[in-house]
HTML snippet that shows the backbone in 3Dmol.js (N, CA, C, O; Angstrom):
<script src="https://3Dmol.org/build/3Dmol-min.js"></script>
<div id="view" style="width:600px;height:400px;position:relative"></div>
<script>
const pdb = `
ATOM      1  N   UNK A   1      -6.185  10.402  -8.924  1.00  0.00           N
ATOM      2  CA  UNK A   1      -6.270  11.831  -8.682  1.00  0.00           C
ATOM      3  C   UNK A   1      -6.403  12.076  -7.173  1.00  0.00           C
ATOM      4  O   UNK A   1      -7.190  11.400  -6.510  1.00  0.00           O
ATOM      5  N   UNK A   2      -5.622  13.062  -6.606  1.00  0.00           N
ATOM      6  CA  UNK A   2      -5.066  13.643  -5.164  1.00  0.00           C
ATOM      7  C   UNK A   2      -6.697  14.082  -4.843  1.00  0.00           C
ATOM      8  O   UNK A   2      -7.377  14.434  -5.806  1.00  0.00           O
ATOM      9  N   UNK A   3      -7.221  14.059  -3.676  1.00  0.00           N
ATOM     10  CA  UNK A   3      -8.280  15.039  -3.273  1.00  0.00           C
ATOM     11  C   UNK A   3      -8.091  16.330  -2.701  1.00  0.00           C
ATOM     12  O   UNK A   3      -6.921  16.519  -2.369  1.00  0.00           O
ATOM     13  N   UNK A   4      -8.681  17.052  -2.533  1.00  0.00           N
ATOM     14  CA  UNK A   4      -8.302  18.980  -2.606  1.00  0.00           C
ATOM     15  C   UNK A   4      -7.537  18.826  -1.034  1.00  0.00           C
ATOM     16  O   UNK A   4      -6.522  19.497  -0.846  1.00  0.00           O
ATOM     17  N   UNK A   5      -7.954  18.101  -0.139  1.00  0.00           N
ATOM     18  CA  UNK A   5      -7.536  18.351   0.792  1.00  0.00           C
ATOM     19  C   UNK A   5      -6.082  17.109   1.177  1.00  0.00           C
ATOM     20  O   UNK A   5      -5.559  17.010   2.287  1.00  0.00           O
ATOM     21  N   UNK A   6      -5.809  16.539   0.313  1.00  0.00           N
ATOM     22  CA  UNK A   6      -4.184  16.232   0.034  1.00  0.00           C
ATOM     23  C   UNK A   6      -3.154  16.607  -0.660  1.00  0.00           C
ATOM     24  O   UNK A   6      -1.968  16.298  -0.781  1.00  0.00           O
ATOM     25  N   UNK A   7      -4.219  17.671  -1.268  1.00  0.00           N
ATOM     26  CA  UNK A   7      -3.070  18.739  -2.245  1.00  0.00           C
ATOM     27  C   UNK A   7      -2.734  19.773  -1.511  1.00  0.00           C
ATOM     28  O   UNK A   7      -1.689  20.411  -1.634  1.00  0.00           O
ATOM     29  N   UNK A   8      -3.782  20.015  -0.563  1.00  0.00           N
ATOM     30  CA  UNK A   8      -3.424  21.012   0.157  1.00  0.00           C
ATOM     31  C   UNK A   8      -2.692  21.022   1.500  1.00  0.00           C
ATOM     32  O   UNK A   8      -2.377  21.860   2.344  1.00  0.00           O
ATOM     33  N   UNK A   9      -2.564  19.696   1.310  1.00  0.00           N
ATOM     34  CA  UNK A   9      -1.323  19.129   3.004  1.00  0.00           C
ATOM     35  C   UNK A   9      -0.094  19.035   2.562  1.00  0.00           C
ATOM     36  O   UNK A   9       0.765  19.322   3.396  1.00  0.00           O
ATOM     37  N   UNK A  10       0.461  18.566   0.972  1.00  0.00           N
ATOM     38  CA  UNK A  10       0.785  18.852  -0.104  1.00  0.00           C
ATOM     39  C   UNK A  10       2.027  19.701   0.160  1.00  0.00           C
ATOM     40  O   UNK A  10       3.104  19.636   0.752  1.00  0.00           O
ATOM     41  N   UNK A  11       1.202  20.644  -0.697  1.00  0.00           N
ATOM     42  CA  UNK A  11       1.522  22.612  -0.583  1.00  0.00           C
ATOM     43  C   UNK A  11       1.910  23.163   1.129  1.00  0.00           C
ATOM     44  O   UNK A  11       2.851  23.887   1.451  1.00  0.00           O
ATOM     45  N   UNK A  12       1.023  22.651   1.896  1.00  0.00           N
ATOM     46  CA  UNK A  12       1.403  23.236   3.423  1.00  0.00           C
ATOM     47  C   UNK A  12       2.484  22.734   3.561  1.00  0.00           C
ATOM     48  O   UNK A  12       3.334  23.547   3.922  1.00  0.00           O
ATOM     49  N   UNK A  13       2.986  21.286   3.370  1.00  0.00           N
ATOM     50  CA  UNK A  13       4.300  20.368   3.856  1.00  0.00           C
ATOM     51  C   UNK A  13       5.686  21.132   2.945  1.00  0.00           C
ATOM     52  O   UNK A  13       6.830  21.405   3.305  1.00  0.00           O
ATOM     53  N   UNK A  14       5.101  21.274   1.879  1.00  0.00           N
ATOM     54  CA  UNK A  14       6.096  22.183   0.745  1.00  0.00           C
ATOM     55  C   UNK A  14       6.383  23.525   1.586  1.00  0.00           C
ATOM     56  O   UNK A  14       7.478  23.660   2.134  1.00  0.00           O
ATOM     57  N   UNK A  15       5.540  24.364   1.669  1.00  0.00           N
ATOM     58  CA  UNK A  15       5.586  25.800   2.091  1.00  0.00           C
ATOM     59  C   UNK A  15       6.150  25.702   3.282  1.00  0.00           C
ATOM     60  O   UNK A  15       6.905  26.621   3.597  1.00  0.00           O
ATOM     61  N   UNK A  16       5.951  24.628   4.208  1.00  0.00           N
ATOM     62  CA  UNK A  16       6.902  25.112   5.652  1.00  0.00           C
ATOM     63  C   UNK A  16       8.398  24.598   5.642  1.00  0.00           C
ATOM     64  O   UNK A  16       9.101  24.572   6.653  1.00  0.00           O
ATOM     65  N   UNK A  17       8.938  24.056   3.964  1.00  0.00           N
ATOM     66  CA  UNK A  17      10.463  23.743   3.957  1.00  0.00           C
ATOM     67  C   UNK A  17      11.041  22.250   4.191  1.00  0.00           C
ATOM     68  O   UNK A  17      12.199  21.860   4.339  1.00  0.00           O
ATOM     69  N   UNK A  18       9.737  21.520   4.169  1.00  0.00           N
ATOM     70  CA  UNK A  18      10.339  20.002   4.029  1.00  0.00           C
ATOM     71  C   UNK A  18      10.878  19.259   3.000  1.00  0.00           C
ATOM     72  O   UNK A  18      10.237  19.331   1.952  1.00  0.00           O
ATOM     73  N   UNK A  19      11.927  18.521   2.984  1.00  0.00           N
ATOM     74  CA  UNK A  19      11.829  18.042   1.525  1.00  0.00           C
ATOM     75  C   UNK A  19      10.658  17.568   0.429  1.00  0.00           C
ATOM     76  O   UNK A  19       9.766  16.933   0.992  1.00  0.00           O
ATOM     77  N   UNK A  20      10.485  17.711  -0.821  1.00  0.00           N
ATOM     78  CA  UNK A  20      10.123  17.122  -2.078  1.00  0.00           C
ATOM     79  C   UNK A  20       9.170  15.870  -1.632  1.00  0.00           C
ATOM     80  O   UNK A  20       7.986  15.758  -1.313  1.00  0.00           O
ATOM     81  N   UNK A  21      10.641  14.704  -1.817  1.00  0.00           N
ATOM     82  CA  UNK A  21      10.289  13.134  -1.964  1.00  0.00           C
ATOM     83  C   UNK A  21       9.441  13.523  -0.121  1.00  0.00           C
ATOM     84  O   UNK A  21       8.783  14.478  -0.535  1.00  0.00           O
ATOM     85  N   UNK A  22       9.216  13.482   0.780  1.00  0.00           N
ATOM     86  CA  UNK A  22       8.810  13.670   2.155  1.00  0.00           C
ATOM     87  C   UNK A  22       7.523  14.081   1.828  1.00  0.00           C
ATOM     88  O   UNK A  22       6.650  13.215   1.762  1.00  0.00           O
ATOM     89  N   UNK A  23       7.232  15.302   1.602  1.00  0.00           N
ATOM     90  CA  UNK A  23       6.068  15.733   1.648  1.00  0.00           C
ATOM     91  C   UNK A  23       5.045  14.759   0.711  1.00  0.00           C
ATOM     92  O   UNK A  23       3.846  14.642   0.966  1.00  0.00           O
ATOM     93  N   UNK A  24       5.656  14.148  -0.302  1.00  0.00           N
ATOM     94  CA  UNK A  24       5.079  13.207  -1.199  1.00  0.00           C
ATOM     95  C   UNK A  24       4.390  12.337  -0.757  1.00  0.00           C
ATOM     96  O   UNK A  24       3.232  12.047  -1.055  1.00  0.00           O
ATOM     97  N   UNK A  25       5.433  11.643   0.360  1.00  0.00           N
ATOM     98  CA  UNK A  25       5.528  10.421   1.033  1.00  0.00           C
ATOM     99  C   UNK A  25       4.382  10.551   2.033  1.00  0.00           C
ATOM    100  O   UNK A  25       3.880   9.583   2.603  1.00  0.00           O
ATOM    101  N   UNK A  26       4.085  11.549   2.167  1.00  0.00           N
ATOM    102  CA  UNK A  26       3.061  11.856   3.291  1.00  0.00           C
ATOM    103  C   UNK A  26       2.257  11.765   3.028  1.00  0.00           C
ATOM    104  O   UNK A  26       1.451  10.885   3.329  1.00  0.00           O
ATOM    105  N   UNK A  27       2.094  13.006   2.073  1.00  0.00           N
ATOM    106  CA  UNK A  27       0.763  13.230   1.860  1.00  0.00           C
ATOM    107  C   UNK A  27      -0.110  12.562   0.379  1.00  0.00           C
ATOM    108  O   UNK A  27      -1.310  12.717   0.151  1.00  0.00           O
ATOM    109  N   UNK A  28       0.624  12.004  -0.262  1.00  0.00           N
ATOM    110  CA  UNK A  28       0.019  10.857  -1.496  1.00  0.00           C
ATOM    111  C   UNK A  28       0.311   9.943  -1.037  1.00  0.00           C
ATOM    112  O   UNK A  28      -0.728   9.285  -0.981  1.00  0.00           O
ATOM    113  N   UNK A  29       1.437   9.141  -0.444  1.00  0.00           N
ATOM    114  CA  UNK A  29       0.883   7.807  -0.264  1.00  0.00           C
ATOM    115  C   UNK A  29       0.440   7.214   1.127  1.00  0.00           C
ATOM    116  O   UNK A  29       0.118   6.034   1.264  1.00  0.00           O
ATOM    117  N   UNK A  30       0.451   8.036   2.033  1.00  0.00           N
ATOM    118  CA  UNK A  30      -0.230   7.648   3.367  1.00  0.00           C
ATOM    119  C   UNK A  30      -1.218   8.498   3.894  1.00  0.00           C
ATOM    120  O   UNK A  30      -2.264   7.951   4.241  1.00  0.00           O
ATOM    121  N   UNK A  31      -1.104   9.890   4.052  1.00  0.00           N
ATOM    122  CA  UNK A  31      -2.454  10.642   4.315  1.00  0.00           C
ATOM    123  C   UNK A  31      -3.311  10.854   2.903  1.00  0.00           C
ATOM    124  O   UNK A  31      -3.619  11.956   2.450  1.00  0.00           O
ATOM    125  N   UNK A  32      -3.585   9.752   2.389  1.00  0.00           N
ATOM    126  CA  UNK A  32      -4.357  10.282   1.050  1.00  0.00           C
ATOM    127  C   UNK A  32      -6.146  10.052   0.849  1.00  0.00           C
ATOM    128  O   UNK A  32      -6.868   9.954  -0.143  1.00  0.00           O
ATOM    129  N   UNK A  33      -6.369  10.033   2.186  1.00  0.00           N
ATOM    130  CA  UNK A  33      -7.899  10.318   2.060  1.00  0.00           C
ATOM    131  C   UNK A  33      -8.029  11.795   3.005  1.00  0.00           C
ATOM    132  O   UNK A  33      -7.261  12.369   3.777  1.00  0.00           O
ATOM    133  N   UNK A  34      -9.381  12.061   2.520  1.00  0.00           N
ATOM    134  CA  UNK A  34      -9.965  13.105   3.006  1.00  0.00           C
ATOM    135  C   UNK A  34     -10.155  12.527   4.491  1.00  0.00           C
ATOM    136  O   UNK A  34     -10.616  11.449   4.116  1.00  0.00           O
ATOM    137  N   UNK A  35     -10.154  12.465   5.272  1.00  0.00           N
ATOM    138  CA  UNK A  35      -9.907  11.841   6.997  1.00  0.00           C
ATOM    139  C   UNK A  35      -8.592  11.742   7.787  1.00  0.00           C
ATOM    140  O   UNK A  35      -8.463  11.721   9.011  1.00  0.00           O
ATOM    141  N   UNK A  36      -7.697  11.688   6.892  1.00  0.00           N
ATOM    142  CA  UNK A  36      -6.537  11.274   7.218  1.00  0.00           C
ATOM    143  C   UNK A  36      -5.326  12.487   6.819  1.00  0.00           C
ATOM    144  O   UNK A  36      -4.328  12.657   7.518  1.00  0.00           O
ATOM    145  N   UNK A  37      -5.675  13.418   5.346  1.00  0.00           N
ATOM    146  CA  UNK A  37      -5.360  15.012   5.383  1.00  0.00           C
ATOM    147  C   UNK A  37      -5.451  16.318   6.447  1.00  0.00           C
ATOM    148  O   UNK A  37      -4.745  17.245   6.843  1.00  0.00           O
ATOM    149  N   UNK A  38      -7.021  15.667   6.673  1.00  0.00           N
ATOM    150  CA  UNK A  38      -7.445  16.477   7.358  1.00  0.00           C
ATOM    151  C   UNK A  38      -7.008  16.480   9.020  1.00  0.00           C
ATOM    152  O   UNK A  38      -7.026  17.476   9.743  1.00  0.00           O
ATOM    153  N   UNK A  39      -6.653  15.234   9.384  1.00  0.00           N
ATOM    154  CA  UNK A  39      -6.158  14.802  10.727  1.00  0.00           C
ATOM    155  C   UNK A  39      -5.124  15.650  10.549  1.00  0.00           C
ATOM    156  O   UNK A  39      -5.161  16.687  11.212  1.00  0.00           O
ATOM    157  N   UNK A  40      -4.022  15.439   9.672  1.00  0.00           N
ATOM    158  CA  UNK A  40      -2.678  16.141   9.681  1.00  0.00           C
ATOM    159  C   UNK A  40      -2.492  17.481   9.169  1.00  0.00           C
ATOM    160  O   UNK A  40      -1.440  18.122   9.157  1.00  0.00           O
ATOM    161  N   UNK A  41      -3.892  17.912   8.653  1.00  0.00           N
ATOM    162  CA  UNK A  41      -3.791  19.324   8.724  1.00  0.00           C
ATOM    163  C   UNK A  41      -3.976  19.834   9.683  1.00  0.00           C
ATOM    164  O   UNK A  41      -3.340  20.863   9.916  1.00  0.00           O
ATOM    165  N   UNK A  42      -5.019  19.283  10.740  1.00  0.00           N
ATOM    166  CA  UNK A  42      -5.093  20.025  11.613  1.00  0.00           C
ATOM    167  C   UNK A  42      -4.342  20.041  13.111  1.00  0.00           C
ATOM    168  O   UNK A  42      -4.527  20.653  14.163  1.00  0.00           O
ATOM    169  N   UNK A  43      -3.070  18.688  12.466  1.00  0.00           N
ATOM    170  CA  UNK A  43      -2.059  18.788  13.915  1.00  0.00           C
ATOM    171  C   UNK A  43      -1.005  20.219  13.147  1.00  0.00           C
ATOM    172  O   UNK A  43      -0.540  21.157  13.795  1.00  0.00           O
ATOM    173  N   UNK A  44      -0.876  20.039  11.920  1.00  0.00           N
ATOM    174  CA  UNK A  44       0.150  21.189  11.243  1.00  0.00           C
ATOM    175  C   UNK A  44      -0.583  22.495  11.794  1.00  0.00           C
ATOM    176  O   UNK A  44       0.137  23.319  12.357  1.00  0.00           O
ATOM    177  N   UNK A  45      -1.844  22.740  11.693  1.00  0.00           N
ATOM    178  CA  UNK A  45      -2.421  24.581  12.449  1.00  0.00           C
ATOM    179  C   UNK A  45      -1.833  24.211  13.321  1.00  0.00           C
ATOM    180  O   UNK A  45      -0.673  24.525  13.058  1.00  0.00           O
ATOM    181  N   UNK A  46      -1.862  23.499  14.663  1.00  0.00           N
ATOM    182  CA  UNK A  46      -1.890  23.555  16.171  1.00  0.00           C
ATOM    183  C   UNK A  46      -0.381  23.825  16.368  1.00  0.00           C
ATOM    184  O   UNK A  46       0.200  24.473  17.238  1.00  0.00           O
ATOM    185  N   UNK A  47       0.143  23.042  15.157  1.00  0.00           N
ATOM    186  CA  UNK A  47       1.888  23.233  15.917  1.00  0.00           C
ATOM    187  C   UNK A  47       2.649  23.420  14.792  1.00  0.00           C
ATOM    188  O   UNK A  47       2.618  22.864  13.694  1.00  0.00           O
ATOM    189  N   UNK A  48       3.728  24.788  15.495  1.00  0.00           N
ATOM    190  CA  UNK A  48       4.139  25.589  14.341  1.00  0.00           C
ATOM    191  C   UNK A  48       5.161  24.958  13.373  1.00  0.00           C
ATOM    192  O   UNK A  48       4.984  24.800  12.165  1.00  0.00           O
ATOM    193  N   UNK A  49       6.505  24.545  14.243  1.00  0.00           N
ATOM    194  CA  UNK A  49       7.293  23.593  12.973  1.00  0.00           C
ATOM    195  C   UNK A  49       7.391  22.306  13.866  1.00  0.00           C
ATOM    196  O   UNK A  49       8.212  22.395  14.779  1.00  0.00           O
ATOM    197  N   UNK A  50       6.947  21.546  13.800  1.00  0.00           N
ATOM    198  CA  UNK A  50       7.010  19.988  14.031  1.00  0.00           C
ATOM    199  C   UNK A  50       8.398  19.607  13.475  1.00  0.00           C
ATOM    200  O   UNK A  50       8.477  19.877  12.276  1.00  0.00           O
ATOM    201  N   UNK A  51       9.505  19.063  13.990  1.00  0.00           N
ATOM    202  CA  UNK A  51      10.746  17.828  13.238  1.00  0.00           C
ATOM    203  C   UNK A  51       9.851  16.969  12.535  1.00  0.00           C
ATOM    204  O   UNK A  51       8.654  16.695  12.623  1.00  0.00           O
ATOM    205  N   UNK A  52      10.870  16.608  11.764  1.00  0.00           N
ATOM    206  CA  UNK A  52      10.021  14.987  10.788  1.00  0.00           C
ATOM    207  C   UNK A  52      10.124  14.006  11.687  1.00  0.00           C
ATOM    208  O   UNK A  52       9.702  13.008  11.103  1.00  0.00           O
ATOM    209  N   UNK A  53      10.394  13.758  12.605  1.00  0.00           N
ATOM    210  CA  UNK A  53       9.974  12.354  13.382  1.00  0.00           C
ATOM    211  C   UNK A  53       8.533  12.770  14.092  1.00  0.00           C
ATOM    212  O   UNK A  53       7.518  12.074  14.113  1.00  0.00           O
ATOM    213  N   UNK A  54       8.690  13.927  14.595  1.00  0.00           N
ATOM    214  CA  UNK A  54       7.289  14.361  14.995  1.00  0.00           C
ATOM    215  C   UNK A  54       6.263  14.114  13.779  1.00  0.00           C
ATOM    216  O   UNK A  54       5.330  13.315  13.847  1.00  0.00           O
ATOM    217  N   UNK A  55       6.534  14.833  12.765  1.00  0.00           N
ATOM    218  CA  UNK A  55       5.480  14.487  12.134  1.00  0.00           C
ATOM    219  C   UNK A  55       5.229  12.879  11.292  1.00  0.00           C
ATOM    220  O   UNK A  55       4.095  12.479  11.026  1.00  0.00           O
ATOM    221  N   UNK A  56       6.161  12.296  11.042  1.00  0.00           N
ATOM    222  CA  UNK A  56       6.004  10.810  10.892  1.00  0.00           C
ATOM    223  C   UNK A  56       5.274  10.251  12.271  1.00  0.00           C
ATOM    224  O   UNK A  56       4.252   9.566  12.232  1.00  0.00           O
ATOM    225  N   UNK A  57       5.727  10.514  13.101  1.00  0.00           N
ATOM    226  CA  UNK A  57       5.124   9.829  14.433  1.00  0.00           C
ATOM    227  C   UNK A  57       3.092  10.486  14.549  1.00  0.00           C
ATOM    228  O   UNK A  57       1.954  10.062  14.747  1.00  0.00           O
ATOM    229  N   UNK A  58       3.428  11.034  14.421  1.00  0.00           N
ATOM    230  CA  UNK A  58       1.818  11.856  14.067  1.00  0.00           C
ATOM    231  C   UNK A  58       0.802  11.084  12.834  1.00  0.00           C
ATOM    232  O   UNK A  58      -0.384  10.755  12.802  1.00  0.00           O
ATOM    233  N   UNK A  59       1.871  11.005  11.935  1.00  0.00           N
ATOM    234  CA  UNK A  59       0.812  10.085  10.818  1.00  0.00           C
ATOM    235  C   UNK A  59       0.683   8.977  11.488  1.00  0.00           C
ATOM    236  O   UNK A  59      -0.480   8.632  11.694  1.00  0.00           O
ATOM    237  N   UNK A  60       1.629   8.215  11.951  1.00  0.00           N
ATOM    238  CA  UNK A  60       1.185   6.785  12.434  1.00  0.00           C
ATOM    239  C   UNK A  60       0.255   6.471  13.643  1.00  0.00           C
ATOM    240  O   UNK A  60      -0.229   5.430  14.089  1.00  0.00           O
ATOM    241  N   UNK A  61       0.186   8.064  14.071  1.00  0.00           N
ATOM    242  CA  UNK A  61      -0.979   7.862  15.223  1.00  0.00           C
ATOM    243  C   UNK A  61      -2.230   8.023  14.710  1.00  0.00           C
ATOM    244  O   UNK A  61      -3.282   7.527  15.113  1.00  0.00           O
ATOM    245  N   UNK A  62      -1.948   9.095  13.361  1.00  0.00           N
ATOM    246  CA  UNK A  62      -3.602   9.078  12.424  1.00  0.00           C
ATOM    247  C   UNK A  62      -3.908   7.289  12.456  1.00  0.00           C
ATOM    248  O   UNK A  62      -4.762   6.595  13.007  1.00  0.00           O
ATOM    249  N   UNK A  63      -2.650   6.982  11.503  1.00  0.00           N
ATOM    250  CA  UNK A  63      -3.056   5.537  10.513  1.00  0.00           C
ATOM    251  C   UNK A  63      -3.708   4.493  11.897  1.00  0.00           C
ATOM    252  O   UNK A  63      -4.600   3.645  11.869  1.00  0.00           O
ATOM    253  N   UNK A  64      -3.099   4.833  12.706  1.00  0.00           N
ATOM    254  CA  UNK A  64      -3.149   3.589  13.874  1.00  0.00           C
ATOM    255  C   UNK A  64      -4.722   3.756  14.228  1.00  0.00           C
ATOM    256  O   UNK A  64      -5.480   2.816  14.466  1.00  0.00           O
ATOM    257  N   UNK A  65      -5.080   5.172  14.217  1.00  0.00           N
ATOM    258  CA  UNK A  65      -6.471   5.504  14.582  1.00  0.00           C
ATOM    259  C   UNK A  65      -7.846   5.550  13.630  1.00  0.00           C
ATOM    260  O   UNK A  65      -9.004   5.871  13.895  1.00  0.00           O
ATOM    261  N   UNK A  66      -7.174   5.065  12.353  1.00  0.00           N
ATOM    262  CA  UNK A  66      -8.090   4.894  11.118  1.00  0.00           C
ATOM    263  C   UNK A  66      -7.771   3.558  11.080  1.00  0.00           C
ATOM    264  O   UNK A  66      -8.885   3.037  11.030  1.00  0.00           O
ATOM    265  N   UNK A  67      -7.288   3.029  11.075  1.00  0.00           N
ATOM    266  CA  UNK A  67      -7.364   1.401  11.731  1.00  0.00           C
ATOM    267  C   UNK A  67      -8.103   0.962  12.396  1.00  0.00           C
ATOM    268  O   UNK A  67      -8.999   0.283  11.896  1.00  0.00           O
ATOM    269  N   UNK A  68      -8.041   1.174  13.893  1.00  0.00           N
ATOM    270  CA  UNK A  68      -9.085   1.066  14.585  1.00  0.00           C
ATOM    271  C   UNK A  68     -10.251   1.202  14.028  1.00  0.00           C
ATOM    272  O   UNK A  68     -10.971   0.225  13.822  1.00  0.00           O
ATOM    273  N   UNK A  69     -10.619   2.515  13.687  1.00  0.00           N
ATOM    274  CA  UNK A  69     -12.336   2.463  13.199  1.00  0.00           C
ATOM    275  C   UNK A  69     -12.497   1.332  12.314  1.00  0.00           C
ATOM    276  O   UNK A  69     -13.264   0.432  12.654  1.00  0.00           O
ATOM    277  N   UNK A  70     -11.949   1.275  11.362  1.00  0.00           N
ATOM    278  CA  UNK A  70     -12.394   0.295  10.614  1.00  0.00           C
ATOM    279  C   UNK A  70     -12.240  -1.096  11.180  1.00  0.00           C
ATOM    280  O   UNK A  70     -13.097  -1.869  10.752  1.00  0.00           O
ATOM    281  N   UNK A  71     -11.573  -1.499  11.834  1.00  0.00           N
ATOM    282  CA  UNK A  71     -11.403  -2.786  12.496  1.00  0.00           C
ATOM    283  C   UNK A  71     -12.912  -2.761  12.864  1.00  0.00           C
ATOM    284  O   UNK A  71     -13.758  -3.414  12.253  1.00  0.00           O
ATOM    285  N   UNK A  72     -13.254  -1.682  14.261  1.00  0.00           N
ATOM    286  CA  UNK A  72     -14.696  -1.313  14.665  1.00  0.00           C
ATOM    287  C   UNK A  72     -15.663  -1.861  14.133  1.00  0.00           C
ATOM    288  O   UNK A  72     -16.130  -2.973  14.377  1.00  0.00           O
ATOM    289  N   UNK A  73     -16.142  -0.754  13.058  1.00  0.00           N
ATOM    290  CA  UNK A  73     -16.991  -0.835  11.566  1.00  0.00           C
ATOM    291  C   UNK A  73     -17.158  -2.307  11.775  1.00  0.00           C
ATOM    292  O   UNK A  73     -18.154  -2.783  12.319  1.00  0.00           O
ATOM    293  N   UNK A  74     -15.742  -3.300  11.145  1.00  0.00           N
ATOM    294  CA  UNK A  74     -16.514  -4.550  10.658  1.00  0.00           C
ATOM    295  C   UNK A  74     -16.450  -5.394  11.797  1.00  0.00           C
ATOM    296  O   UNK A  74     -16.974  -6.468  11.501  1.00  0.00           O
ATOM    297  N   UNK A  75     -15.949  -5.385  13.233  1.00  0.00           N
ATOM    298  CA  UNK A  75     -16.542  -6.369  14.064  1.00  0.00           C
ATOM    299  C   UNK A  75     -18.536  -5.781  14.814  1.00  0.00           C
ATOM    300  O   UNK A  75     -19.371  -6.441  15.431  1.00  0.00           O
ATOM    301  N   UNK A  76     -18.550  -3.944  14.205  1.00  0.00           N
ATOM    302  CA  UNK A  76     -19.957  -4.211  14.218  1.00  0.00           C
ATOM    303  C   UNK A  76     -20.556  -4.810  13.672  1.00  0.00           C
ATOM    304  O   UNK A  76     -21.361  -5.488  14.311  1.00  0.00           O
ATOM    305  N   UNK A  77     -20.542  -4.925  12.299  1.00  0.00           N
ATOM    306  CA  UNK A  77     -21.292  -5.630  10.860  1.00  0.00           C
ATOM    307  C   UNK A  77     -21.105  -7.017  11.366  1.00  0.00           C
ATOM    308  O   UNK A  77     -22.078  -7.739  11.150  1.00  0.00           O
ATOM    309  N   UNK A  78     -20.182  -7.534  11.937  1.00  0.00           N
ATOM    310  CA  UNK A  78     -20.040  -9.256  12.387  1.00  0.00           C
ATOM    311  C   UNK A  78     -21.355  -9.572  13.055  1.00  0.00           C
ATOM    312  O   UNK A  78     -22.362 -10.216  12.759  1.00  0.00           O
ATOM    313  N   UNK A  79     -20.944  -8.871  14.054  1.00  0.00           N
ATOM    314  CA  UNK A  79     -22.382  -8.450  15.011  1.00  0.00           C
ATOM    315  C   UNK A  79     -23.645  -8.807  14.777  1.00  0.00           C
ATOM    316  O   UNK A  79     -24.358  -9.720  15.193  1.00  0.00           O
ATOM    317  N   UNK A  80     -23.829  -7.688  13.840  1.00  0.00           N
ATOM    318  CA  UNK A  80     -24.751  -7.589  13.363  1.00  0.00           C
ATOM    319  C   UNK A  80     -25.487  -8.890  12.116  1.00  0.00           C
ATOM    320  O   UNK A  80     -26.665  -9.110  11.836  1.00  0.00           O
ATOM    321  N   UNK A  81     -24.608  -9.336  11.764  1.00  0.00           N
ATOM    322  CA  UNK A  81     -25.054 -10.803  10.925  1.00  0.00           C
ATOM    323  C   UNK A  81     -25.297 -11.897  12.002  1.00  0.00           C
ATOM    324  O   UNK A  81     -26.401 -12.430  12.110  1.00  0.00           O
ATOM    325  N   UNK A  82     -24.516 -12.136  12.590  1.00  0.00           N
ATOM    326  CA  UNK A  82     -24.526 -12.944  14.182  1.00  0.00           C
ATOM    327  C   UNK A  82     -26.414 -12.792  14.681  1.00  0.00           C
ATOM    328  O   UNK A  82     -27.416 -13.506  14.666  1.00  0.00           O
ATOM    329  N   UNK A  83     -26.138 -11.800  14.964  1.00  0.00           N
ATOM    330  CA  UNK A  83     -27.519 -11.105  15.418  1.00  0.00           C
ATOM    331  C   UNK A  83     -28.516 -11.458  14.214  1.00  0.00           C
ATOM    332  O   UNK A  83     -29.561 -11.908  14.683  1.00  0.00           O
ATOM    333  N   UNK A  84     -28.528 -11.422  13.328  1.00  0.00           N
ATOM    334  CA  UNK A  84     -29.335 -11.674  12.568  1.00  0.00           C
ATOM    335  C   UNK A  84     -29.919 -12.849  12.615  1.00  0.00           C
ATOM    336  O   UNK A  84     -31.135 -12.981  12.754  1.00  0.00           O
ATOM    337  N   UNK A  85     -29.097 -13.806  12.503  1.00  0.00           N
ATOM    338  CA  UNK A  85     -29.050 -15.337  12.300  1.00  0.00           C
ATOM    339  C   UNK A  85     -29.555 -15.918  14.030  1.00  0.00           C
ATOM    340  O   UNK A  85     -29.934 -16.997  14.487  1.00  0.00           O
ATOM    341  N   UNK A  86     -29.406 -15.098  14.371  1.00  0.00           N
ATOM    342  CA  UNK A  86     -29.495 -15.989  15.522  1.00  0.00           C
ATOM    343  C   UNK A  86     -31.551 -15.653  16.187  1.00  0.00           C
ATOM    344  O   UNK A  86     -32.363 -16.455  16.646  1.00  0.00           O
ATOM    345  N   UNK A  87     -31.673 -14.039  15.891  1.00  0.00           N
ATOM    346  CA  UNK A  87     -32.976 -13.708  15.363  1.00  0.00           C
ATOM    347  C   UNK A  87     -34.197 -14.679  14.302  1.00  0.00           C
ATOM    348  O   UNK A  87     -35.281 -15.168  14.620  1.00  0.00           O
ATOM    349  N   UNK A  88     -33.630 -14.678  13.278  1.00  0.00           N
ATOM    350  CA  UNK A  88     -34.259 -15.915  12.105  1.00  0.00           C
ATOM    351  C   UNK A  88     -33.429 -16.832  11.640  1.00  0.00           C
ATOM    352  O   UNK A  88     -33.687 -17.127  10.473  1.00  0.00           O
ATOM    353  N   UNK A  89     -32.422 -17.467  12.158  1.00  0.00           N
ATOM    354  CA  UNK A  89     -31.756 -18.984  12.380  1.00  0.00           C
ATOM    355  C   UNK A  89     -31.120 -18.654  10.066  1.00  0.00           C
ATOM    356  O   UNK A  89     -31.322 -17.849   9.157  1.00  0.00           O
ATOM    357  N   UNK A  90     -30.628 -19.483  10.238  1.00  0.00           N
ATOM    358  CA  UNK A  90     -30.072 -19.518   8.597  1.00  0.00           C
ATOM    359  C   UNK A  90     -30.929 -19.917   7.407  1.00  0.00           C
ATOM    360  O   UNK A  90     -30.450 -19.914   6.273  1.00  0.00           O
TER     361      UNK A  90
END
`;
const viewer = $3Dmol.createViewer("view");
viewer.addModel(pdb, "pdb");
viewer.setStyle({}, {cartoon: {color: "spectrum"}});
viewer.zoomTo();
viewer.render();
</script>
């Protein structure tokens, strides 16, 4: 099940005249978290009709940037076990 705010990137991608299979492609199988909708909803307010390379190029700067964090995330947690162990040995 879609979350409210990929149904509603969805419907926006529909309503401004993109194809069907496209808007699909977008917004269920690559912007389909709430972080990653919301990124591309809020480049769609800022700019009025984007081309589809613009906006493909836009998701991959989301994905590239939700990547990162999580890469982040777990070389903190590395860290942080490192740190542990090295605090009270194994």
């Amino acid at each position: 099940m879609a979350s409210e705010r990929t149904d509603e990137l969805y419907k926006l991608l529909l309503g401004r005249g993109y194809p069907k299979e496209f808007c699909a492609e977008i917004a269920y199988r690559n912007m389909n978290t709430d972080y990653t909708a919301t990124r591309m909803l809020g480049y769609l307010y800022r700019v009025s009709d984007p081309r589809i390379e613009d906006l493909v190029d836009e998701m991959l700067a989301i994905l590239s940037d939700r990547d990162a964090i999580i890469q982040k995330k777990e070389l903190e947690y590395a860290q942080a076990v490192i740190n542990e162990i090295y605090r009270n040995g194994l």
